[in-house]
NULO-136819 format. One record per residue (C-alpha): residue number from 1; residue in one letter; chain; x, y, z. Coordinates in nm, 4 decimals. Layout:
<pases>
> nr_rest_kette_px_py_pz
> NUM_A_A_X_Y_Z
...
</pases>
This chain:
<pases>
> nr_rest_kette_px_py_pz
> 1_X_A_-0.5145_0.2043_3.2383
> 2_X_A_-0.1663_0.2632_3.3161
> 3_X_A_-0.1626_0.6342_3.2768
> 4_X_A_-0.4966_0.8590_3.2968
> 5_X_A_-0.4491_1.2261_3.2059
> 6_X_A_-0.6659_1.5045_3.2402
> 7_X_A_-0.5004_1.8188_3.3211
> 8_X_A_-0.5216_2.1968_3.2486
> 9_X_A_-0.3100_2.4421_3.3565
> 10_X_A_-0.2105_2.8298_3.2462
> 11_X_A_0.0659_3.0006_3.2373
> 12_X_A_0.0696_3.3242_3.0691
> 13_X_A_-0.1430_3.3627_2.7987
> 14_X_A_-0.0780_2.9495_2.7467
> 15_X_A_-0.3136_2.7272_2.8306
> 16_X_A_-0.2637_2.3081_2.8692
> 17_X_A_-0.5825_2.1490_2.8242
> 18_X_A_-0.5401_1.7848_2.7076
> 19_X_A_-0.7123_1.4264_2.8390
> 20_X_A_-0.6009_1.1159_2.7153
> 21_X_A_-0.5214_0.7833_2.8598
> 22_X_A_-0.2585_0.4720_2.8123
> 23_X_A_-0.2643_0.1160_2.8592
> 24_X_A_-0.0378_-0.1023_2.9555
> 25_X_A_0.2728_-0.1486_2.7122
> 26_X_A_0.1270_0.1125_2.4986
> 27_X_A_0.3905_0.3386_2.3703
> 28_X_A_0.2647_0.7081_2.2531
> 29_X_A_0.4185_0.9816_2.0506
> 30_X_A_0.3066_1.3385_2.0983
> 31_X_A_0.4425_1.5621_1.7845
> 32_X_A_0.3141_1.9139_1.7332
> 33_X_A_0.4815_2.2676_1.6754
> 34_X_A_0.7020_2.4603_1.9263
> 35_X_A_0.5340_2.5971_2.1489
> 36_X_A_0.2618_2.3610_2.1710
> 37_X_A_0.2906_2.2365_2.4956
> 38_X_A_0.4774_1.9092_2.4420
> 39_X_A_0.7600_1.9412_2.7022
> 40_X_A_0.4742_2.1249_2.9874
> 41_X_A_0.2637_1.8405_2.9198
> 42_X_A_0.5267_1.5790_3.0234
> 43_X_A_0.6566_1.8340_3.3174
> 44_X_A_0.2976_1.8326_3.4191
> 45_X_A_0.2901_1.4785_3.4618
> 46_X_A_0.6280_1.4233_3.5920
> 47_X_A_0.4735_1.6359_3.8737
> 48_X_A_0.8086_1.9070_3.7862
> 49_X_A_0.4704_2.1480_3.6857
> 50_X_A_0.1702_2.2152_3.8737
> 51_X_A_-0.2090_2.1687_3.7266
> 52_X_A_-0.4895_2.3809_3.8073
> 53_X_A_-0.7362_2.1541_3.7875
> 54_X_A_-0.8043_1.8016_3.6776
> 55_X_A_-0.5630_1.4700_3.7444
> 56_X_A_-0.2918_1.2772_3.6763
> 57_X_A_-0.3161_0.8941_3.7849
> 58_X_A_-0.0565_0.5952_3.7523
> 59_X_A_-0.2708_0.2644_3.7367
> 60_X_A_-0.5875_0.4172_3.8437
> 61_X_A_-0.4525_0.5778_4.1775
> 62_X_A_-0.4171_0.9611_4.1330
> 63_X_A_-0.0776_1.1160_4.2517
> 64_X_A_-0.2142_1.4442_4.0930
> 65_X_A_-0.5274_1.6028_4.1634
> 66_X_A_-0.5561_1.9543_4.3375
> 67_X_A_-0.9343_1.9743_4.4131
> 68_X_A_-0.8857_1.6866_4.6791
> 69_X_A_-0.5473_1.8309_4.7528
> 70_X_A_-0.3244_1.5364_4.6529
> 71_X_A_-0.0028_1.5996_4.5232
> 72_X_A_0.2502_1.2968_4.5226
> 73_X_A_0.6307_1.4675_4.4824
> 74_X_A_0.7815_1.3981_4.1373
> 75_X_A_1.0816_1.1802_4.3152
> 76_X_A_0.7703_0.9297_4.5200
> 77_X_A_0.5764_0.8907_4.1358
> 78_X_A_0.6606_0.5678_4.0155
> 79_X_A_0.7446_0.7847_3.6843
> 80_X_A_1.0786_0.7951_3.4822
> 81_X_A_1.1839_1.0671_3.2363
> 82_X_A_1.4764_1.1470_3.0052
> 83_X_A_1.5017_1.4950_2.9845
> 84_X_A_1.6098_1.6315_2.6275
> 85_X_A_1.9128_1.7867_2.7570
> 86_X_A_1.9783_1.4321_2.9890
> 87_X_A_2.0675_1.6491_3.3067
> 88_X_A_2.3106_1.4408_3.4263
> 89_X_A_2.4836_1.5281_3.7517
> 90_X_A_2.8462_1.6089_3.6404
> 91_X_A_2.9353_1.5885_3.9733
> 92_X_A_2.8361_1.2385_4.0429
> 93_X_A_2.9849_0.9169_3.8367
> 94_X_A_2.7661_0.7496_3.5950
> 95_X_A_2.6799_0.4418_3.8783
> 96_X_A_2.6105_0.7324_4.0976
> 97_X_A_2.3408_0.8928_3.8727
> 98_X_A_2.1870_0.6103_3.7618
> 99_X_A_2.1311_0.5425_4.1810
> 100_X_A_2.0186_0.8455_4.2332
> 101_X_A_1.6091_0.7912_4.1831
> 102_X_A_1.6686_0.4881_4.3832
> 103_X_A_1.8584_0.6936_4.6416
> 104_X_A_1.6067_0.9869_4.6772
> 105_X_A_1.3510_0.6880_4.7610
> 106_X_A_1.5535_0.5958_5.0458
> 107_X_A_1.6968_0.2416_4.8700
> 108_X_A_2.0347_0.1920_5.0834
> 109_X_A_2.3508_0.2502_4.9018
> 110_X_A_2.4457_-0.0812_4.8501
> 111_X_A_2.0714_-0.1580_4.6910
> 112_X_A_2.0743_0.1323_4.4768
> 113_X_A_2.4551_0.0992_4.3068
> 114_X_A_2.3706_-0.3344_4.2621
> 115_X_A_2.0620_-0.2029_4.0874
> 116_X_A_2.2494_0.0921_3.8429
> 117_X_A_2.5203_-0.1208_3.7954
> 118_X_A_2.2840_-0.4004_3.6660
> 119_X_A_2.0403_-0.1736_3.4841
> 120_X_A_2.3552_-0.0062_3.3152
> 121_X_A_2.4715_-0.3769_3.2303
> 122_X_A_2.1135_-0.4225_3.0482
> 123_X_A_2.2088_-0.1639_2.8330
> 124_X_A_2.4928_-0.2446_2.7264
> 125_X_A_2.7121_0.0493_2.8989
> 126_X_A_2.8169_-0.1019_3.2522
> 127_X_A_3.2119_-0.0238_3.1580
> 128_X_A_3.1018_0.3349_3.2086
> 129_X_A_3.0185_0.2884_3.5767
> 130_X_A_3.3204_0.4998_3.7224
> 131_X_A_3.3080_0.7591_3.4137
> 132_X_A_3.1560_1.1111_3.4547
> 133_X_A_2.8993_1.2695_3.2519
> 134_X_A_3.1701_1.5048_3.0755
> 135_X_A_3.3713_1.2139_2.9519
> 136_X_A_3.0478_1.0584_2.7685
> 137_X_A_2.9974_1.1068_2.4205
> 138_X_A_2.5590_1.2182_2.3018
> 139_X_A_2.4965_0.8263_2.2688
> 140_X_A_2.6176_0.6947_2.5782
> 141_X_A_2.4639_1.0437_2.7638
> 142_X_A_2.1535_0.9329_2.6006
> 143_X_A_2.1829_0.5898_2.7855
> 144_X_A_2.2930_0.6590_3.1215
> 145_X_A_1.9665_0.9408_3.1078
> 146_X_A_1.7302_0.6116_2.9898
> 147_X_A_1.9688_0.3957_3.3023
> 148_X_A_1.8848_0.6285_3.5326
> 149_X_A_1.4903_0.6568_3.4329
> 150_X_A_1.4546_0.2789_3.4412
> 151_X_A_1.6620_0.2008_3.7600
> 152_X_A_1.3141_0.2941_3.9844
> 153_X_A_1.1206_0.0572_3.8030
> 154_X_A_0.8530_0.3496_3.6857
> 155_X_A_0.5369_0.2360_3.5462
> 156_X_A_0.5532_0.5286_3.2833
> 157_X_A_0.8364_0.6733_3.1294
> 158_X_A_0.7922_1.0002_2.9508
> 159_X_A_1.1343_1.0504_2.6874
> 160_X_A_1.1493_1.4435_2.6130
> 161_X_A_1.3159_1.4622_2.2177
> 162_X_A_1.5307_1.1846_2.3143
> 163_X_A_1.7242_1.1736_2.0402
> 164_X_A_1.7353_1.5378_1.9137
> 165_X_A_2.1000_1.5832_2.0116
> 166_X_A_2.2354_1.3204_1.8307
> 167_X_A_2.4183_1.2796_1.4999
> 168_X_A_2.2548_1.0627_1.2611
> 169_X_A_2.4430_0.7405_1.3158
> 170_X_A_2.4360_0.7784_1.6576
> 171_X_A_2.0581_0.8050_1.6262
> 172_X_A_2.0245_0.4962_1.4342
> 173_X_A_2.2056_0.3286_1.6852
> 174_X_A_2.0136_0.4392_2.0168
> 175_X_A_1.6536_0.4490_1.8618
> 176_X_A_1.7311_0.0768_1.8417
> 177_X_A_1.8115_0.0582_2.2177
> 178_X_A_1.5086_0.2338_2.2961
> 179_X_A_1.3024_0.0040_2.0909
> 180_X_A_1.4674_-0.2378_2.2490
> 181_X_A_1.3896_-0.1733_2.5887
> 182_X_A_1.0609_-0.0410_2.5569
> 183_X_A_0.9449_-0.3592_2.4174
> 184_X_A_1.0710_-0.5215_2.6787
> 185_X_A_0.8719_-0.2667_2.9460
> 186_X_A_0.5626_-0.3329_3.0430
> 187_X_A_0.4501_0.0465_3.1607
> 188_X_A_0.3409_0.3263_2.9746
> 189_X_A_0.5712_0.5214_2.7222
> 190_X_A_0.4978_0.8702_2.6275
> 191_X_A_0.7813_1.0130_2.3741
> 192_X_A_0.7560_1.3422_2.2510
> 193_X_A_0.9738_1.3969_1.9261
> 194_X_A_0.9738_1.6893_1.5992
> 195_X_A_1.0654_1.3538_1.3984
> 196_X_A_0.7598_1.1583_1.2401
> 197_X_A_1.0764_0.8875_1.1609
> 198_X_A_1.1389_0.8065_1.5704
> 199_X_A_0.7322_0.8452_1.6093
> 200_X_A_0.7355_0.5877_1.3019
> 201_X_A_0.9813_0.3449_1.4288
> 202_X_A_0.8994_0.3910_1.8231
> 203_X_A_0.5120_0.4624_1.8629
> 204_X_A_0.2075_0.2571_1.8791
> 205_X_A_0.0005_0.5928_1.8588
> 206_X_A_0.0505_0.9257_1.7729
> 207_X_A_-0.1012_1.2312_1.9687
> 208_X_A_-0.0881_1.5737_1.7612
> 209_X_A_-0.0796_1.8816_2.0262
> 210_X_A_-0.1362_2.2257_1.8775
> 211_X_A_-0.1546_2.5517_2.1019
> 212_X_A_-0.2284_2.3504_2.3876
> 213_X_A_-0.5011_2.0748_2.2920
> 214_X_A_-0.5190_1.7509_2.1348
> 215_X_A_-0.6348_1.8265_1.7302
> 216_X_A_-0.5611_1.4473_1.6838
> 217_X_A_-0.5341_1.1192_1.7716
> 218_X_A_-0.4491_0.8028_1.6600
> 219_X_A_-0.2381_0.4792_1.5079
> 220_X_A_0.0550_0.6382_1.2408
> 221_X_A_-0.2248_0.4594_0.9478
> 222_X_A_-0.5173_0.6282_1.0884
> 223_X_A_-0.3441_0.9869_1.1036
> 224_X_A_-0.1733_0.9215_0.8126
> 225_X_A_-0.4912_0.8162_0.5849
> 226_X_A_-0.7146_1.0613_0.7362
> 227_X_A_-0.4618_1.3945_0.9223
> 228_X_A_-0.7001_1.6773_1.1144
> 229_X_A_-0.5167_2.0042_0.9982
> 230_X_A_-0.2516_2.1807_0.8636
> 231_X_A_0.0013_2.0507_1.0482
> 232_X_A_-0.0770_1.6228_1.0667
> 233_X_A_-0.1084_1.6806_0.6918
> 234_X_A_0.2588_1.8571_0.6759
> 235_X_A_0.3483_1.6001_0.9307
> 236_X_A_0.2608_1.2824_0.7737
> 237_X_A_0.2875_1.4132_0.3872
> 238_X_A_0.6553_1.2251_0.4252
> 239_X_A_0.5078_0.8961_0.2669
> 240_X_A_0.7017_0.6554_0.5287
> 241_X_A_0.7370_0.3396_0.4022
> 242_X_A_0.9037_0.0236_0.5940
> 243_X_A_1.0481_-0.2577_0.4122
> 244_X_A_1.3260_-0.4820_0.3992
> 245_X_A_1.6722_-0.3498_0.1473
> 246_X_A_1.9213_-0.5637_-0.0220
> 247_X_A_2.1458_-0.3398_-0.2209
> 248_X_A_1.9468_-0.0679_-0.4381
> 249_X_A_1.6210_-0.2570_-0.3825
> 250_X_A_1.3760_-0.2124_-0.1152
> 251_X_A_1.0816_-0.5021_-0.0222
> 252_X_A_0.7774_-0.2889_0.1192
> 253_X_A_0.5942_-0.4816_0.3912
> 254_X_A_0.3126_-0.4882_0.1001
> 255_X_A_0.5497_-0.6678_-0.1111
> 256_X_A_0.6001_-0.3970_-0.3566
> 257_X_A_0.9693_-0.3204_-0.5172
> 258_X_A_1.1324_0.0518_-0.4572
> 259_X_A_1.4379_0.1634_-0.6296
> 260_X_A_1.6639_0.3546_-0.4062
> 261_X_A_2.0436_0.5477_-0.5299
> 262_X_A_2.2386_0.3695_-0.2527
> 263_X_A_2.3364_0.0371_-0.1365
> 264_X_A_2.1464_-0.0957_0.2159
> 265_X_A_2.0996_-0.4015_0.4450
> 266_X_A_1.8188_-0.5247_0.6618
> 267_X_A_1.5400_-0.3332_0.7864
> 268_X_A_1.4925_0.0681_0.6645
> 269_X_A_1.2281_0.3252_0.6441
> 270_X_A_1.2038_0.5174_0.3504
> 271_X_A_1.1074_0.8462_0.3320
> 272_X_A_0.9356_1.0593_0.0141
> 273_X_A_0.8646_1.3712_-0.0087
> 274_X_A_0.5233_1.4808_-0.1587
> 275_X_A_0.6819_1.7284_-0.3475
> 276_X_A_0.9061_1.4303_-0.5279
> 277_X_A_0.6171_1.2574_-0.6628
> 278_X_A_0.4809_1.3188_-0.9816
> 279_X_A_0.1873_1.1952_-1.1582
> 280_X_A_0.0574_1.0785_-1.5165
> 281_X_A_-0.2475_0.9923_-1.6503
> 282_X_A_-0.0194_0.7044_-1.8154
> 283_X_A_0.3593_0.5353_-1.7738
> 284_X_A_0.5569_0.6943_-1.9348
> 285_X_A_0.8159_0.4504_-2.1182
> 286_X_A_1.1486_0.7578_-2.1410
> 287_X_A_1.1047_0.9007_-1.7719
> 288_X_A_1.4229_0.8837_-1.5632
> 289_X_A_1.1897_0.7637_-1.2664
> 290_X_A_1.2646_0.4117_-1.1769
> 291_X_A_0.9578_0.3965_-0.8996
> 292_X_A_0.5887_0.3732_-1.1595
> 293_X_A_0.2988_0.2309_-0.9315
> 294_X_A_-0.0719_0.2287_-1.1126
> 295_X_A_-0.2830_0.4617_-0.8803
> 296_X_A_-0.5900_0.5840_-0.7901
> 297_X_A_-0.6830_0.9438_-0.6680
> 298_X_A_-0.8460_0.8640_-0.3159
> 299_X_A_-0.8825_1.2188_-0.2565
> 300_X_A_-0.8159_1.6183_-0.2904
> 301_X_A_-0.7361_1.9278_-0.1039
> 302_X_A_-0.6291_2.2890_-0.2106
> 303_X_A_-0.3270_2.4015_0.0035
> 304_X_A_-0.3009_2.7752_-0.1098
> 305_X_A_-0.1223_2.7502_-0.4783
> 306_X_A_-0.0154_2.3840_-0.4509
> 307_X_A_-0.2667_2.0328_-0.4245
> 308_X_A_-0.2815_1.7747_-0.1613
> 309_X_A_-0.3606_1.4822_-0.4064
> 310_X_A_-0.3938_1.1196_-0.1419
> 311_X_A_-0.3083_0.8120_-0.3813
> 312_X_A_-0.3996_0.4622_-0.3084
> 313_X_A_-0.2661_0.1570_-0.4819
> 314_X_A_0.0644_-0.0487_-0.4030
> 315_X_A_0.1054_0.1542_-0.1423
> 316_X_A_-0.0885_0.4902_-0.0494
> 317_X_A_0.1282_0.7596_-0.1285
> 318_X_A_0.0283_1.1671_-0.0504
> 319_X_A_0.1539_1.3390_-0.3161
> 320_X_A_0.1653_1.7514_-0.3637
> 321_X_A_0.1299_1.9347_-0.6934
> 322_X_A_0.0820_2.2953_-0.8732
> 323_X_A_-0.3107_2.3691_-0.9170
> 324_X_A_-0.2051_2.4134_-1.2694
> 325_X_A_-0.1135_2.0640_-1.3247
> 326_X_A_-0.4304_1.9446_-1.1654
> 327_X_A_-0.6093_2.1937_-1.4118
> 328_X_A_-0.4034_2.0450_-1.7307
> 329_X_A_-0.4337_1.6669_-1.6472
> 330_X_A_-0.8155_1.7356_-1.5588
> 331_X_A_-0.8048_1.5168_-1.2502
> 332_X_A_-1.0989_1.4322_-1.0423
> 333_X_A_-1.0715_1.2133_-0.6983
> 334_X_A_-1.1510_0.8061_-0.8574
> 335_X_A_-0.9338_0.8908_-1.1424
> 336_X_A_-0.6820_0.6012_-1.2173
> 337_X_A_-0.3166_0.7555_-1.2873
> 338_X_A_0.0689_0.6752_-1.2407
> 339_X_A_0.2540_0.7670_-0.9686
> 340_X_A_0.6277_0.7863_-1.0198
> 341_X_A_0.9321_0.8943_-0.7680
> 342_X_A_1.3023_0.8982_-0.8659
> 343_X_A_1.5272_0.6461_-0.6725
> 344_X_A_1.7619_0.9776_-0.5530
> 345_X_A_1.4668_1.1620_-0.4181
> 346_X_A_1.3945_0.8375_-0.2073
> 347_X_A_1.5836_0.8851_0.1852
> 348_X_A_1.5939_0.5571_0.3938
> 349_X_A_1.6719_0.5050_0.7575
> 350_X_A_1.8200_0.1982_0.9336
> 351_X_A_1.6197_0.0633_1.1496
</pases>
């Protein structure tokens, strides 16, 4: 494994107890509610918080563990992170920061500019060599934070809500530089994000931390078809569906047609809400809905006055409805019905 964790750690009336593992090339997401842990986790790792007990190790060798009194200092890990905020030195220029890792490992000056200078060059920014961090705008920020992270040649990178500062086209744009690079990295990648769309379009895996400890596990199907708790069900009740758009008409990877209000290009999430879904016990030939997909109720859960009713067909869908309208249709999980969404209630992403 590239990355073996198995820490705990208190602070307060907090406790940190999680254990989980990554191979090579694997990209995770951890999602979960503030205060969860998310950012201690990764701080814990990083080596920027200490553990009680248990271990961190980076391809089997432990830099992390305090019963045999081994601590490895967060600037000797070979482990990069992007902090949310991108702390950026404001008093250093952009070459400058991105050296700095390299720097505080003793590379020589010359070594560690060639190396920030070509590492900003890979992504696309090397004009911004001489520029200081108060001249950038969120998006190149974002970059010269991932520059600097990648200029040690980590084998893990842990991205704290990497793109939460940024406006949506700016996100667009740098969530396809991160994908971009990460596929290209052949380490360990642990993002944590509030966004099931960047866990979506970055992740291999999701991990779901609640008050501390892993509630669940998994690939984005596998938490999505089956979520443990309140908050994986919240989580993945958006119904994200990838596909291909041309104009008002999106191609699911399933092949199936969606309707959506406005004109798009190339490849797009879309996103429903459960709420937006409604469902028939037949197709109705006068609803406004342009989106009808023959169903089948896979399953049923009471969520105080409203339904959690888990469609499969087309494509599976997780719709949420009124008990009452359960009660009048008479629905029972295996019962065939029709699913239908309006295009304007549909939101899609560039990819």
């Amino acid at each position: 494994m590239t990355l073996t964790v198995d820490v705990r750690l208190t602070r307060g009336s907090f406790e940190l107890n999680v254990d989980f593992d990554l191979q090579p090339g694997e990209i995770i997401a951890v999602l979960g509610p503030n205060g969860a842990g998310k950012s201690t986790l990764l701080r814990a790792i990083a080596g920027l918080e200490p553990i009680d007990s248990g271990f961190v190790a980076v391809d089997s060798i432990p830099v992390d563990r305090p019963d045999d009194d081994i601590f490895v200092p967060p600037a000797e890990r070979a482990i990069g992170m992007v902090f949310q905020d991108y702390m950026l030195f404001e008093h250093l220029s952009v070459r400058e920061n991105v050296a700095f890792g390299l720097r505080a490992r003793r590379t020589n000056r010359r070594t560690a500019r060639a190396v920030a200078e070509r590492v900003l060059d890979e992504l696309g920014i090397g004009h911004l060599t001489d520029r200081t961090p108060r001249s950038l705008s969120g998006g190149q920020a974002q970059r010269v934070a991932l520059a600097r992270a990648m200029a040690t040649t980590p084998r893990v990178l842990l991205l704290d809500e990497p793109l939460a500062a940024l406006d949506v086209a700016t996100r667009r744009e740098v969530r396809r530089e991160i994908r971009r690079q990460l596929t290209a990295f052949d380490g360990a990648t642990i993002i944590v994000t509030h966004d099931p769309i960047d866990a979506y379009a970055l992740a291999d895996r999701l991990l779901i931390l609640e008050d501390g400890r892993i509630t669940q596990t998994g690939t984005i199907g596998e938490v999505t078809s089956q979520p443990a708790g309140r908050y994986a069900a919240e989580l993945v009740g958006r119904n994200l569906v990838s596909g291909t758009a041309r104009g008002t008409m999106i191609t699911t990877d399933q092949r199936v047609e969606i309707s959506i209000a406005d004109d798009h290009q190339g490849r797009v999430f879309a996103s429903i809400r459960p709420q937006a879904i409604t469902i028939s016990r037949t197709r109705d030939p006068l609803a406004s809905s342009r989106n009808s997909w023959p169903m089948r109720i896979k399953g049923l859960e009471l969520l105080g006055e409203r339904v959690r009713v888990d469609l499969t067909g087309p494509i599976d869908l997780v719709a949420e409805v009124t008990n009452r309208a359960i009660e009048a249709l008479g629905l029972r999980v295996g019962d065939e019905v029709v699913a239908s969404v309006k295009a304007t209630d549909i939101e899609v992403y560039e990819q």
